[in-house]
PDB file with one MODEL, atoms N, CA, C and O in Angstrom:
MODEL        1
ATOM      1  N   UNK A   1       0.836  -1.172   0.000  1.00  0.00           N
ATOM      2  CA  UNK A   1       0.000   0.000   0.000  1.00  0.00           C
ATOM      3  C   UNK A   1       0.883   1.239   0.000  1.00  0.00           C
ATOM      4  O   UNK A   1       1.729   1.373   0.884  1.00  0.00           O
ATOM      5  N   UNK A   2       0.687   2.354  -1.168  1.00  0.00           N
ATOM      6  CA  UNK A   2       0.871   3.281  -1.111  1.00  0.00           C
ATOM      7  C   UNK A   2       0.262   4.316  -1.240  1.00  0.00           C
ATOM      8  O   UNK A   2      -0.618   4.296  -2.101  1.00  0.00           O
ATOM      9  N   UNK A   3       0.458   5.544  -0.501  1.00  0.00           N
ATOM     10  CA  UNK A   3      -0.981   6.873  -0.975  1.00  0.00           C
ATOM     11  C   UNK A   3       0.284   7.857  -0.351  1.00  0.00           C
ATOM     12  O   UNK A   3       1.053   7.899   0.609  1.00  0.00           O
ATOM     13  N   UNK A   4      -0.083   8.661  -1.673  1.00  0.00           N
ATOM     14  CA  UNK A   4      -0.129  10.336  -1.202  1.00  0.00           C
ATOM     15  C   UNK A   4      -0.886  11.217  -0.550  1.00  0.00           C
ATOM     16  O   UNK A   4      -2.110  11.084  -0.527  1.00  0.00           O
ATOM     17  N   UNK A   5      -0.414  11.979  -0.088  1.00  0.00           N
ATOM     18  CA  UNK A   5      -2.063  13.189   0.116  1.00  0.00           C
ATOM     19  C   UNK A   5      -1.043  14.167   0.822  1.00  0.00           C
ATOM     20  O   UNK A   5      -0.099  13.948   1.581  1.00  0.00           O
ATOM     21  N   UNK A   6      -1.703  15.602   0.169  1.00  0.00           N
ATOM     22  CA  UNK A   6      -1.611  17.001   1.064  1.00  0.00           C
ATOM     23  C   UNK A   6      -2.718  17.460   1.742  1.00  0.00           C
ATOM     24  O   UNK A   6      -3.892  17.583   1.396  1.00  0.00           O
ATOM     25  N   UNK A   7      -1.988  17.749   3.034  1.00  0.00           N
ATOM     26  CA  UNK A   7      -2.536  18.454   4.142  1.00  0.00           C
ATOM     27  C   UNK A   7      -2.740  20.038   4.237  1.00  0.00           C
ATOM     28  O   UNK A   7      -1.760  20.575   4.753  1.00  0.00           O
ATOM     29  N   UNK A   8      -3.533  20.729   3.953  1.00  0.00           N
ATOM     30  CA  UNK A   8      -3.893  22.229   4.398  1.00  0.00           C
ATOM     31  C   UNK A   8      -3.764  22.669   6.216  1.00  0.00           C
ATOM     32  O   UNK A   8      -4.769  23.097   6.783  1.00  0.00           O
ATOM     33  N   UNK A   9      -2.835  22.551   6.754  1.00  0.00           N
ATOM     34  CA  UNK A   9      -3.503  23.391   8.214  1.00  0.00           C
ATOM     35  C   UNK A   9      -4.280  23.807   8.317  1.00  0.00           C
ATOM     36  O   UNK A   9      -4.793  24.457   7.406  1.00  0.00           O
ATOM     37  N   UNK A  10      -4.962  23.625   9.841  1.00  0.00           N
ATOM     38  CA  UNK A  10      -6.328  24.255   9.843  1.00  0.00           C
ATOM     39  C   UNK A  10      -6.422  25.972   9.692  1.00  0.00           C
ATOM     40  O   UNK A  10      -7.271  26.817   9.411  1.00  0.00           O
ATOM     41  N   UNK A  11      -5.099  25.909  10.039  1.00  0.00           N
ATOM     42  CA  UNK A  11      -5.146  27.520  10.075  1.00  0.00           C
ATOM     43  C   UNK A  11      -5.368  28.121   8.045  1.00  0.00           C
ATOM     44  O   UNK A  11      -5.912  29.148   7.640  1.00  0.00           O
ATOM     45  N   UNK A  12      -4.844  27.232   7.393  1.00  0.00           N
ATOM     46  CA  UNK A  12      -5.012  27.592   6.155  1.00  0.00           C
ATOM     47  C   UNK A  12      -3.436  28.096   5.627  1.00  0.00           C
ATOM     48  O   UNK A  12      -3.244  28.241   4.419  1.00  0.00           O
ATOM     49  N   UNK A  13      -2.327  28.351   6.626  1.00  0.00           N
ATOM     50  CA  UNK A  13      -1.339  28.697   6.171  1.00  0.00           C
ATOM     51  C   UNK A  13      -0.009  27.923   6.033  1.00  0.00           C
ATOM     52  O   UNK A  13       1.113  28.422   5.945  1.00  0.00           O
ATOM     53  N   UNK A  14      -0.331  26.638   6.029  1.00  0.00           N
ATOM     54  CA  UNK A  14       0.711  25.574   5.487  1.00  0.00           C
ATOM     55  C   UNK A  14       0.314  24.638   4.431  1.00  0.00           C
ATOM     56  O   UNK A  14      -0.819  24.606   3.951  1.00  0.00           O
ATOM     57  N   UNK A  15       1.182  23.958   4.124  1.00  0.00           N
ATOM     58  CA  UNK A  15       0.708  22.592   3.639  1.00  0.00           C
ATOM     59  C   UNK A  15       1.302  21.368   3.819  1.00  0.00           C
ATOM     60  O   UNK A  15       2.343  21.827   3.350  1.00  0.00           O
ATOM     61  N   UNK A  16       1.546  20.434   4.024  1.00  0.00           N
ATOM     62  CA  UNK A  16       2.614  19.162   3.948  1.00  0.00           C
ATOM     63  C   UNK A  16       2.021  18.130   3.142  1.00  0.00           C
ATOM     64  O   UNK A  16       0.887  17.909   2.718  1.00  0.00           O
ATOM     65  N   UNK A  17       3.194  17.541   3.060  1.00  0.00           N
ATOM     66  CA  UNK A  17       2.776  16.331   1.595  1.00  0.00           C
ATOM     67  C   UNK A  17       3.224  15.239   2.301  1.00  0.00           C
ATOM     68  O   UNK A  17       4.389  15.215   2.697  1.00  0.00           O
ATOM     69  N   UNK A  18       2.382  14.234   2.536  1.00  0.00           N
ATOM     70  CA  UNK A  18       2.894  12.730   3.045  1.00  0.00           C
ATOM     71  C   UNK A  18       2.925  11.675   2.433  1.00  0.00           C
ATOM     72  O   UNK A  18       2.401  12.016   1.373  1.00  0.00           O
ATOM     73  N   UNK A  19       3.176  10.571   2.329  1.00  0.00           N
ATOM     74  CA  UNK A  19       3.050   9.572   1.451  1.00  0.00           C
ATOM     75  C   UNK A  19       3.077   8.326   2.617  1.00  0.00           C
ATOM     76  O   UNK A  19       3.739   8.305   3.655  1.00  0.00           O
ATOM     77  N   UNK A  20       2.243   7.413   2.157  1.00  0.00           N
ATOM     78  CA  UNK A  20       1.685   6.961   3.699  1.00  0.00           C
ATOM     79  C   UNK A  20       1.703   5.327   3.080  1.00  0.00           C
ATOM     80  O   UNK A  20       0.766   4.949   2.376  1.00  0.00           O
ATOM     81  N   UNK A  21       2.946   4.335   3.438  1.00  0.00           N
ATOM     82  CA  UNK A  21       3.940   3.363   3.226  1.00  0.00           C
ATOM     83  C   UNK A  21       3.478   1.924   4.394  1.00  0.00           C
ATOM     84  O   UNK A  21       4.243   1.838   5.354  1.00  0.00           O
ATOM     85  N   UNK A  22       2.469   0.990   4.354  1.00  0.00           N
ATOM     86  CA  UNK A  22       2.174  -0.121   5.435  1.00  0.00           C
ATOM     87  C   UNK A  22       4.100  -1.015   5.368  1.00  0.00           C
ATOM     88  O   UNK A  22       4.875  -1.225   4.435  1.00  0.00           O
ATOM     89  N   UNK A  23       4.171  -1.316   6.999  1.00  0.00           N
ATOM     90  CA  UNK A  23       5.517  -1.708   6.995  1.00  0.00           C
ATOM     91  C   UNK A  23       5.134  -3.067   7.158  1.00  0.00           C
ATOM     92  O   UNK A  23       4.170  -3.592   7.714  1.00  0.00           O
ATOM     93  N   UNK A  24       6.156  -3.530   6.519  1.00  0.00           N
ATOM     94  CA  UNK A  24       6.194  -5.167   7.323  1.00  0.00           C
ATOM     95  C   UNK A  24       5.433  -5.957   8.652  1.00  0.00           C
ATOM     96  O   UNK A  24       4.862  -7.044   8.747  1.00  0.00           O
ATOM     97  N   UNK A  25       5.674  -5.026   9.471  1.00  0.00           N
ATOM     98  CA  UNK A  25       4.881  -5.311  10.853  1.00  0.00           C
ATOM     99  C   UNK A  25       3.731  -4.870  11.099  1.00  0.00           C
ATOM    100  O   UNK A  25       3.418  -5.003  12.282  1.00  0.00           O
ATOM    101  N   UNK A  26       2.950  -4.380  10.431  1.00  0.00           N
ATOM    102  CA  UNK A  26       2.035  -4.102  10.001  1.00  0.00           C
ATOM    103  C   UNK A  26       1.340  -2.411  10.493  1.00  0.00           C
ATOM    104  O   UNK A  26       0.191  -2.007  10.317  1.00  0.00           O
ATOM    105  N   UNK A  27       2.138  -1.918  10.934  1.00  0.00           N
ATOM    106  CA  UNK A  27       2.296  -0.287  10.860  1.00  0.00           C
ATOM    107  C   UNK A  27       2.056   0.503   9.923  1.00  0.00           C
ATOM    108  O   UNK A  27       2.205  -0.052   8.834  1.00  0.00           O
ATOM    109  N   UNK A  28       1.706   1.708   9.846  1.00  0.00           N
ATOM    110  CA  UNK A  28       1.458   2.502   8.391  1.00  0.00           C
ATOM    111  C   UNK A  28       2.110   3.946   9.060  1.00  0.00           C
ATOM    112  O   UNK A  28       1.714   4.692   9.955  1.00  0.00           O
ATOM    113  N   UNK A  29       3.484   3.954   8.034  1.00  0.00           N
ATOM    114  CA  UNK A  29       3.937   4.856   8.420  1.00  0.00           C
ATOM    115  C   UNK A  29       3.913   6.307   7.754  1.00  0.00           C
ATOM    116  O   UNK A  29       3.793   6.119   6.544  1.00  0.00           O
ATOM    117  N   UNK A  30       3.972   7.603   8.015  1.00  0.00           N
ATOM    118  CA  UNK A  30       3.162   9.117   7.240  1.00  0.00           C
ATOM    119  C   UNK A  30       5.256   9.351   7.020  1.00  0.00           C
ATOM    120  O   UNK A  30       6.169   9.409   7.844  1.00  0.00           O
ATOM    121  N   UNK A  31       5.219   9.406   5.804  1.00  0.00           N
ATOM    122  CA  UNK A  31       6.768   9.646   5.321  1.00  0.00           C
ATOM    123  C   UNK A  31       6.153  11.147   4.789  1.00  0.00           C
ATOM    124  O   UNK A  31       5.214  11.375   4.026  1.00  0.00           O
ATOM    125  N   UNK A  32       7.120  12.121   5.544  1.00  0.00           N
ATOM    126  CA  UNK A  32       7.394  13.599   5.274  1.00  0.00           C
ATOM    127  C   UNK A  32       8.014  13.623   4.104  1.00  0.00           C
ATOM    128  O   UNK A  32       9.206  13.319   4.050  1.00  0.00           O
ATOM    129  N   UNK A  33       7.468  13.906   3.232  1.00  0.00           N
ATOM    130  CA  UNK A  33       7.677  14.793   1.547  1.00  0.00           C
ATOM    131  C   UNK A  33       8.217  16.024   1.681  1.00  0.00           C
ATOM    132  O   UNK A  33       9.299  16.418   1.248  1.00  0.00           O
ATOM    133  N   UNK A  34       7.018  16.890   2.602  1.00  0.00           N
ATOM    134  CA  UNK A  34       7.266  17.890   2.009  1.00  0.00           C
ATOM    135  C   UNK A  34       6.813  18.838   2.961  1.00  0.00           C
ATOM    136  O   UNK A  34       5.600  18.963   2.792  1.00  0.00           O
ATOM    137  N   UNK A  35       7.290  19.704   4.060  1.00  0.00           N
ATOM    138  CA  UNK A  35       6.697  20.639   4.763  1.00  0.00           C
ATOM    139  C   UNK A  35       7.210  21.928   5.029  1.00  0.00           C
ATOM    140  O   UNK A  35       8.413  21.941   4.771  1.00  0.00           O
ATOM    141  N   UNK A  36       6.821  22.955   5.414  1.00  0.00           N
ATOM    142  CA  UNK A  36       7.626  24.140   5.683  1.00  0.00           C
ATOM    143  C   UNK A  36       8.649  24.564   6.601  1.00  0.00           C
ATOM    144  O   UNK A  36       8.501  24.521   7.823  1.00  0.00           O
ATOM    145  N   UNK A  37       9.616  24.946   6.060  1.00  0.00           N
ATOM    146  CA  UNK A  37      11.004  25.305   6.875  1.00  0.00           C
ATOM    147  C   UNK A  37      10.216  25.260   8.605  1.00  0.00           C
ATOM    148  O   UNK A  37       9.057  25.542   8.911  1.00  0.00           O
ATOM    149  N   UNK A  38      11.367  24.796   9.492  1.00  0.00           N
ATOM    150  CA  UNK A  38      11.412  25.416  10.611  1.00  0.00           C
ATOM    151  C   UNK A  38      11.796  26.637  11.144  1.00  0.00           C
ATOM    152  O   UNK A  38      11.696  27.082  12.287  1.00  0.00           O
ATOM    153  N   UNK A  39      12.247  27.099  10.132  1.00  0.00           N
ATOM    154  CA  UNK A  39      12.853  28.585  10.662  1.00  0.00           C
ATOM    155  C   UNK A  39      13.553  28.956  12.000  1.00  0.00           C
ATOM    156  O   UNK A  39      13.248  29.823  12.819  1.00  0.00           O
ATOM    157  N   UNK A  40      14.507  28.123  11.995  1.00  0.00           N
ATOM    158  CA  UNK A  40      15.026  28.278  13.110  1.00  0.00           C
ATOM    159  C   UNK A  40      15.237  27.474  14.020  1.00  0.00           C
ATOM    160  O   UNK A  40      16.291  27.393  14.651  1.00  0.00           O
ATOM    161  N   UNK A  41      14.318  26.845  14.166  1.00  0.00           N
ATOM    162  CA  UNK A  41      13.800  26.375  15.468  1.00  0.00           C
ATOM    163  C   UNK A  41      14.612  24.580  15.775  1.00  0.00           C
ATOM    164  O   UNK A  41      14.919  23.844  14.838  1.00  0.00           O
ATOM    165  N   UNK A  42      14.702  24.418  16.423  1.00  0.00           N
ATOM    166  CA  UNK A  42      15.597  23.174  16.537  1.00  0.00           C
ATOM    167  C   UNK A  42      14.965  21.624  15.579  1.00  0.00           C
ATOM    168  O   UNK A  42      13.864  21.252  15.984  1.00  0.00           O
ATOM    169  N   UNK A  43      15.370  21.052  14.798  1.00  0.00           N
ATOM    170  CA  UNK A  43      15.642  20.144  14.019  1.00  0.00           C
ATOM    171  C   UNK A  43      15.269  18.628  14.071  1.00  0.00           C
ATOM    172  O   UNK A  43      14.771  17.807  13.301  1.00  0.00           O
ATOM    173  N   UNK A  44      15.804  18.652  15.493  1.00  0.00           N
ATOM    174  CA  UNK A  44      16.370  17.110  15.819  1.00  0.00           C
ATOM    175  C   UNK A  44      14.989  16.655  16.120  1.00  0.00           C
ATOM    176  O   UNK A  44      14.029  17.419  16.223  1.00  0.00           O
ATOM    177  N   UNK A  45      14.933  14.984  16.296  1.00  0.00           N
ATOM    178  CA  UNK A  45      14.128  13.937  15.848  1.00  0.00           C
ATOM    179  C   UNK A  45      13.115  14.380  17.398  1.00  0.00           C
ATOM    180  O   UNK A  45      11.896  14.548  17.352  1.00  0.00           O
ATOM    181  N   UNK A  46      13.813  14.482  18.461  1.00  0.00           N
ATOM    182  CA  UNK A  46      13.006  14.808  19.544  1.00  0.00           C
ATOM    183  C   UNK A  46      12.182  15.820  19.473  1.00  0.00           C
ATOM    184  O   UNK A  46      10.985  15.659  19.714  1.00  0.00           O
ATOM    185  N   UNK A  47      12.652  16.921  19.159  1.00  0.00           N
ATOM    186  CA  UNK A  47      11.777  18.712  19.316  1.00  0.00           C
ATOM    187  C   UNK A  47      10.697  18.907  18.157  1.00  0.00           C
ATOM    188  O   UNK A  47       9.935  19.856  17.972  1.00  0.00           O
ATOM    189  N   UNK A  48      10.917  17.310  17.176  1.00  0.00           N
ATOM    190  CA  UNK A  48      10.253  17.720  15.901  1.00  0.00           C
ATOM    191  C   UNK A  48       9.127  16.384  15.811  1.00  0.00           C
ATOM    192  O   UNK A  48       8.324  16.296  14.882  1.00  0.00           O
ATOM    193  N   UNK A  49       9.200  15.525  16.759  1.00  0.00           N
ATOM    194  CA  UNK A  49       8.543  14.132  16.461  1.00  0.00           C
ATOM    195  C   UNK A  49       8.625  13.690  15.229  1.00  0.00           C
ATOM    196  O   UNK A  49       7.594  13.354  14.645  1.00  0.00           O
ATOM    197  N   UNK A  50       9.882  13.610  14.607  1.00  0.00           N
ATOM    198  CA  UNK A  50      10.316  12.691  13.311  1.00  0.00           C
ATOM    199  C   UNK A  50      11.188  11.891  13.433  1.00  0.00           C
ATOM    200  O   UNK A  50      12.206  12.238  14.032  1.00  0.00           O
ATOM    201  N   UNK A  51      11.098  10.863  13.024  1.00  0.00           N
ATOM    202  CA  UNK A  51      11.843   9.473  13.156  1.00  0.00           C
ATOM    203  C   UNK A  51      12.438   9.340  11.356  1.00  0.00           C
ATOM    204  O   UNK A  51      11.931   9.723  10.302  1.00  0.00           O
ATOM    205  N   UNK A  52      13.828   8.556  11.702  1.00  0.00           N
ATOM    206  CA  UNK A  52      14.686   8.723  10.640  1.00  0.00           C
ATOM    207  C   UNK A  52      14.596   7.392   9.953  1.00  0.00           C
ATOM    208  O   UNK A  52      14.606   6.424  10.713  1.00  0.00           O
ATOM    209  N   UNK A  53      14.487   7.090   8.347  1.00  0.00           N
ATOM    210  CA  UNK A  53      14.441   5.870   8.109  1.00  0.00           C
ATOM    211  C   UNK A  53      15.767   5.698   6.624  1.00  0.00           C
ATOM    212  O   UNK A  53      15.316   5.519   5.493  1.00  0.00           O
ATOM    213  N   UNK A  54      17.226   5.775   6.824  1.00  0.00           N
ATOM    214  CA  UNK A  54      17.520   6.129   5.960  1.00  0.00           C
ATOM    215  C   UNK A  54      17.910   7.939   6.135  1.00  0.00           C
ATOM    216  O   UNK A  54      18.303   8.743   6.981  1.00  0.00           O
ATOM    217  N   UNK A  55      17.441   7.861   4.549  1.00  0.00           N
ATOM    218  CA  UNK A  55      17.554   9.709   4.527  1.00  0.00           C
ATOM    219  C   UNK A  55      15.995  10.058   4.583  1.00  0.00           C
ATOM    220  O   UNK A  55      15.991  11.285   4.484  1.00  0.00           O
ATOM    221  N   UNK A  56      14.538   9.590   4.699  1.00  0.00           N
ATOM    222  CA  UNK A  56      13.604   9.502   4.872  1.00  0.00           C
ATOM    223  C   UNK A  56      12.897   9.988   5.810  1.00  0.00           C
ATOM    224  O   UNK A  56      13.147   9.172   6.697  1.00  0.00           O
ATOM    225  N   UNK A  57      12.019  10.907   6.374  1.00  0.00           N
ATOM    226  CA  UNK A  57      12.053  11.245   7.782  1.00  0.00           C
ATOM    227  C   UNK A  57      10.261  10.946   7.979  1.00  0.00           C
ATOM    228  O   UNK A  57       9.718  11.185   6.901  1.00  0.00           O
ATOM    229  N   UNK A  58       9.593  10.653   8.681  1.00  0.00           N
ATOM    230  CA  UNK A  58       8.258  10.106   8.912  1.00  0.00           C
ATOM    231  C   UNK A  58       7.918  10.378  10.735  1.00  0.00           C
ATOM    232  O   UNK A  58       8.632  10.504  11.730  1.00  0.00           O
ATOM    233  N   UNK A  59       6.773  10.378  10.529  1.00  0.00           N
ATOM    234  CA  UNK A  59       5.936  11.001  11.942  1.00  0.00           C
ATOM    235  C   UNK A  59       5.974  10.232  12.977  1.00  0.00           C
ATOM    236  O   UNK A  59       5.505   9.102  12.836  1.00  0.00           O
ATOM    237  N   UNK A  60       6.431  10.550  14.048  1.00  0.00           N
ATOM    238  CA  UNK A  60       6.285   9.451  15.423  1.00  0.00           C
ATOM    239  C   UNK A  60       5.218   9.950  16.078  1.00  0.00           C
ATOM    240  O   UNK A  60       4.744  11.043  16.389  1.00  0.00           O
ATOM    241  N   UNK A  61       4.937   8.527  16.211  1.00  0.00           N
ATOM    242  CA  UNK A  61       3.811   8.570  17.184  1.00  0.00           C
ATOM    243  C   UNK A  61       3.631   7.162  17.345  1.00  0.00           C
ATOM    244  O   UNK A  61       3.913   6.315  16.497  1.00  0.00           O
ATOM    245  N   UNK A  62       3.002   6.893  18.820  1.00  0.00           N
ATOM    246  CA  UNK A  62       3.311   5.748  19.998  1.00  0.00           C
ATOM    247  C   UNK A  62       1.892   5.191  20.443  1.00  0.00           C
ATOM    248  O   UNK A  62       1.216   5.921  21.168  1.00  0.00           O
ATOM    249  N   UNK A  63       1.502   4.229  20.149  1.00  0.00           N
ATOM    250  CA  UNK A  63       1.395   3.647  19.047  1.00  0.00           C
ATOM    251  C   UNK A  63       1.504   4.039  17.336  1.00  0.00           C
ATOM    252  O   UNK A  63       0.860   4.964  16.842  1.00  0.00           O
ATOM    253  N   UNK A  64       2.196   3.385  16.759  1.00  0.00           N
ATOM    254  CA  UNK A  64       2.091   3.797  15.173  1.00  0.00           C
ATOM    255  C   UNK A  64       0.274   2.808  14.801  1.00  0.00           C
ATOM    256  O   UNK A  64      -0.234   1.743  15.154  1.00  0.00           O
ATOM    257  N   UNK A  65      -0.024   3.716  14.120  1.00  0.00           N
ATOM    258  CA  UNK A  65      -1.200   3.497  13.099  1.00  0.00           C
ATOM    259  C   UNK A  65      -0.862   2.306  12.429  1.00  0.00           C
ATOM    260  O   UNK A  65       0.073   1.965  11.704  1.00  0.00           O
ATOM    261  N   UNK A  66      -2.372   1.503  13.083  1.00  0.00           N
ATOM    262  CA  UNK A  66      -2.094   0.193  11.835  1.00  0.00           C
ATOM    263  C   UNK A  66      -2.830   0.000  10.602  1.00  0.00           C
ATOM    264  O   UNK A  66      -2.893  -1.037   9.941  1.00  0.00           O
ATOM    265  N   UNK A  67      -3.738   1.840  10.219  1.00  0.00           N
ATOM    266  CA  UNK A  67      -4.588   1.463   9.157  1.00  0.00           C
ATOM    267  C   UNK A  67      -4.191   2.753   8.845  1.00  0.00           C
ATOM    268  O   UNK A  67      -3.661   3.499   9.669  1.00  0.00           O
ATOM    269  N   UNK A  68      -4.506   3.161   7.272  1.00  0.00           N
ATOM    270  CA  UNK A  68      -3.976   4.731   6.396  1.00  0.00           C
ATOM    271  C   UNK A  68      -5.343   5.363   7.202  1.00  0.00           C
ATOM    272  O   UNK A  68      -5.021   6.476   7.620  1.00  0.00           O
ATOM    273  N   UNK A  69      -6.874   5.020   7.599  1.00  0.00           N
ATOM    274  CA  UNK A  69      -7.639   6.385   8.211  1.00  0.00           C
ATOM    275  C   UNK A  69      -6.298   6.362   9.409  1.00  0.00           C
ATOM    276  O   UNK A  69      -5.396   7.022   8.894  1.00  0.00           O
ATOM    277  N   UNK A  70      -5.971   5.995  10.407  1.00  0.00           N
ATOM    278  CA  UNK A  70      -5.518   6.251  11.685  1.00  0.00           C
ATOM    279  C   UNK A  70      -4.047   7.485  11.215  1.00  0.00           C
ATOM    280  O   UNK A  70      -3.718   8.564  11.707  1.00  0.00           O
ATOM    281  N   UNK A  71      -3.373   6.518   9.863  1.00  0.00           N
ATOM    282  CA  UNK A  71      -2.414   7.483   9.944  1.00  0.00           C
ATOM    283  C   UNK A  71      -2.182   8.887   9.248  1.00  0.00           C
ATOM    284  O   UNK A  71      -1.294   9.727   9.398  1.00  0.00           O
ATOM    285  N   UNK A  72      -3.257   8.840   8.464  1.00  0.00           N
ATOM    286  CA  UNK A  72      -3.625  10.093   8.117  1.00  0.00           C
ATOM    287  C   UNK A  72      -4.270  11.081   8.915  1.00  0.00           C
ATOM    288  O   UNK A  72      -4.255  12.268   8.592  1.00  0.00           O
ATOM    289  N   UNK A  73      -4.817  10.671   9.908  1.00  0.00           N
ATOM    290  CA  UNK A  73      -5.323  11.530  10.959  1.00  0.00           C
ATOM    291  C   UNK A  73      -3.927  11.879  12.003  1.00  0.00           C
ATOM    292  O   UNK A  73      -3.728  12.911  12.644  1.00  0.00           O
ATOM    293  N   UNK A  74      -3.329  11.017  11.945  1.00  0.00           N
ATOM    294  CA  UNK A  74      -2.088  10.843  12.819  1.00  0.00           C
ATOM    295  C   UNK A  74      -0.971  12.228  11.860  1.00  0.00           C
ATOM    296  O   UNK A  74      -0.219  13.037  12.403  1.00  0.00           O
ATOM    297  N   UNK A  75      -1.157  12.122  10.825  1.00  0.00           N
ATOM    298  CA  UNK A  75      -0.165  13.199  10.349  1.00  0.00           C
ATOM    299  C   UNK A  75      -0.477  14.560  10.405  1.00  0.00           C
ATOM    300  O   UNK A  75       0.277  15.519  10.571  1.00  0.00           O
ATOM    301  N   UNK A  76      -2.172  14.503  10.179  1.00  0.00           N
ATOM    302  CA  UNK A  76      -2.373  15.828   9.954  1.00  0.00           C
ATOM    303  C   UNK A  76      -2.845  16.293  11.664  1.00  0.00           C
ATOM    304  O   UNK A  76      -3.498  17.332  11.760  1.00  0.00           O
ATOM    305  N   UNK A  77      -2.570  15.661  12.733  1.00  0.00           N
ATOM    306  CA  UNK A  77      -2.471  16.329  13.918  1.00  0.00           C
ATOM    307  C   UNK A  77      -0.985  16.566  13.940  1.00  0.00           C
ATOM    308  O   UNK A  77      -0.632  17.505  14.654  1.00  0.00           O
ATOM    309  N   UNK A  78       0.009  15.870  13.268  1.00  0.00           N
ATOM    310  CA  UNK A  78       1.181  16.431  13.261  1.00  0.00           C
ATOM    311  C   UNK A  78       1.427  17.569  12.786  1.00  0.00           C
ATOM    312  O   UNK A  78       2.169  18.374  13.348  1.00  0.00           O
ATOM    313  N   UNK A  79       0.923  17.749  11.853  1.00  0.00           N
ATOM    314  CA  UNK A  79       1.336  18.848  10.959  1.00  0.00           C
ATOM    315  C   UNK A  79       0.763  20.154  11.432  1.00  0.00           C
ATOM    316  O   UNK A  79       1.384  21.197  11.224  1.00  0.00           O
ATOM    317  N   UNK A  80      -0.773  20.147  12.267  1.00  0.00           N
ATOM    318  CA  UNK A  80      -0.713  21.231  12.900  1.00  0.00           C
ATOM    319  C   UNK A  80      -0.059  21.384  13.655  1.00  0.00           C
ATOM    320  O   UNK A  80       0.809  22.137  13.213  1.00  0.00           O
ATOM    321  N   UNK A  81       0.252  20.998  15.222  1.00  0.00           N
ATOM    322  CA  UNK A  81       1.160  20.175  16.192  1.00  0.00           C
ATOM    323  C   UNK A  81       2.714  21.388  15.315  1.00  0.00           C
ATOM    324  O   UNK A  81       3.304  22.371  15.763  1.00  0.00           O
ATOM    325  N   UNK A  82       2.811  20.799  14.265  1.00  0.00           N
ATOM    326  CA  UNK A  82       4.885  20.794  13.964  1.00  0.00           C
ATOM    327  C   UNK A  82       4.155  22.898  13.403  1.00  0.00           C
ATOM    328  O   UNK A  82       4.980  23.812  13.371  1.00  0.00           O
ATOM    329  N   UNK A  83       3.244  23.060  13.202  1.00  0.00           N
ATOM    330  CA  UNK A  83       2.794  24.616  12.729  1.00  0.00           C
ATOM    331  C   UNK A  83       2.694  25.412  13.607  1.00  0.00           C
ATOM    332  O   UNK A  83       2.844  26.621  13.425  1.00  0.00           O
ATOM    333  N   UNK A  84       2.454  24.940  14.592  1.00  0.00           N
ATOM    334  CA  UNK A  84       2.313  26.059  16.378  1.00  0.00           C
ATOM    335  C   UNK A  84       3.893  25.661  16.625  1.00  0.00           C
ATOM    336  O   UNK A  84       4.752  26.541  16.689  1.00  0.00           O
ATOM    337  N   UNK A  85       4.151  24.494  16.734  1.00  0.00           N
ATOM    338  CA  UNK A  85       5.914  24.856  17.141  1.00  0.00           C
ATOM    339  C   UNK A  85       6.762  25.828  16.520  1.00  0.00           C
ATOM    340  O   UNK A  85       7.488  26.632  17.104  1.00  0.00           O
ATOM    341  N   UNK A  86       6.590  25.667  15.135  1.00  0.00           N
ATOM    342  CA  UNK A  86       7.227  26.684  14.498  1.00  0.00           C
ATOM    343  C   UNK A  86       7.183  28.282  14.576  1.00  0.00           C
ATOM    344  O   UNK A  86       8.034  29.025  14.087  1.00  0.00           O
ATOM    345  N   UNK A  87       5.881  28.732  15.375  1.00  0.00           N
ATOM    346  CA  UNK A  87       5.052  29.784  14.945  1.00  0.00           C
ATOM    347  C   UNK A  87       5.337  30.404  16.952  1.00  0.00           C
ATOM    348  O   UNK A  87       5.501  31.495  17.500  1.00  0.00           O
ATOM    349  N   UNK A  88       5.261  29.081  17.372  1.00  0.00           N
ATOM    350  CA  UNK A  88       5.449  30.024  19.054  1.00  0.00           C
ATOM    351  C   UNK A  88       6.887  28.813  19.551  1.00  0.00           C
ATOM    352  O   UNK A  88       7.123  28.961  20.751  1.00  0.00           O
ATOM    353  N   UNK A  89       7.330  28.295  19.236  1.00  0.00           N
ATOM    354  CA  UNK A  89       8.663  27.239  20.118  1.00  0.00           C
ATOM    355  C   UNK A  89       8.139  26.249  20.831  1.00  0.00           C
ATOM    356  O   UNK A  89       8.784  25.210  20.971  1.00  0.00           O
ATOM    357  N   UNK A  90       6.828  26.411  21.426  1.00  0.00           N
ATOM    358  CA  UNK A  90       6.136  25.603  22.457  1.00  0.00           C
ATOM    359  C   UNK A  90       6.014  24.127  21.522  1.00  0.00           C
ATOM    360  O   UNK A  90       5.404  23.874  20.483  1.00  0.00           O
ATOM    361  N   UNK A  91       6.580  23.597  22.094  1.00  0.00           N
ATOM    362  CA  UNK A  91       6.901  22.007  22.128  1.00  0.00           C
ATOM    363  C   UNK A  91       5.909  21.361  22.332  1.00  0.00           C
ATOM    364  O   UNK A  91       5.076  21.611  23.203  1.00  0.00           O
ATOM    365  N   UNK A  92       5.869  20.118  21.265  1.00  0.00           N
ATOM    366  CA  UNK A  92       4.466  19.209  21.976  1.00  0.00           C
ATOM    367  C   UNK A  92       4.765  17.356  22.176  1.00  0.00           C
ATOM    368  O   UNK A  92       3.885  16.636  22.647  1.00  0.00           O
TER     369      UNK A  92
ENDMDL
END
């Protein structure tokens, strides 16, 4: 299973592009395409909830999604989530 899809923020002022990959173990993981700079703001896998696969970077979250509705809902709370970090630092 593979799917694309872009995300609009609710706010209306982002977008991210995911592509959403079932693993072996039967997980469905939201692989980051495509989202807007951090501007600044720290990077790393912790401050950003992205997990590294390769050069590949995809959404953590604990439990991972074992169906594309769960992980598509799962990304696009990320993606607002990673839009307030960027916008105030406040960490989630």
């Amino acid at each position: 299973m593979a799917y694309r899809g872009t995300y609009r923020t609710k706010s209306g002022r982002n977008r991210f592009r995911f592509a959403f990959e079932k693993q072996p173990d039967g997980d469905v993981r939201a692989y980051i395409e495509n989202q807007p700079s951090y501007e600044g703001r720290a990077t790393d896998g912790h401050s950003t909830h992205r997990y590294s696969d390769g050069s590949r970077r995809y959404v953590c979250y604990d439990p991972m999604p074992d169906n594309l509705d769960d992980a598509i809902e799962v990304a696009k709370a990320w993606a607002d989530h990673t839009e307030e970090y960027v916008r105030t630092g406040r960490r989630f």
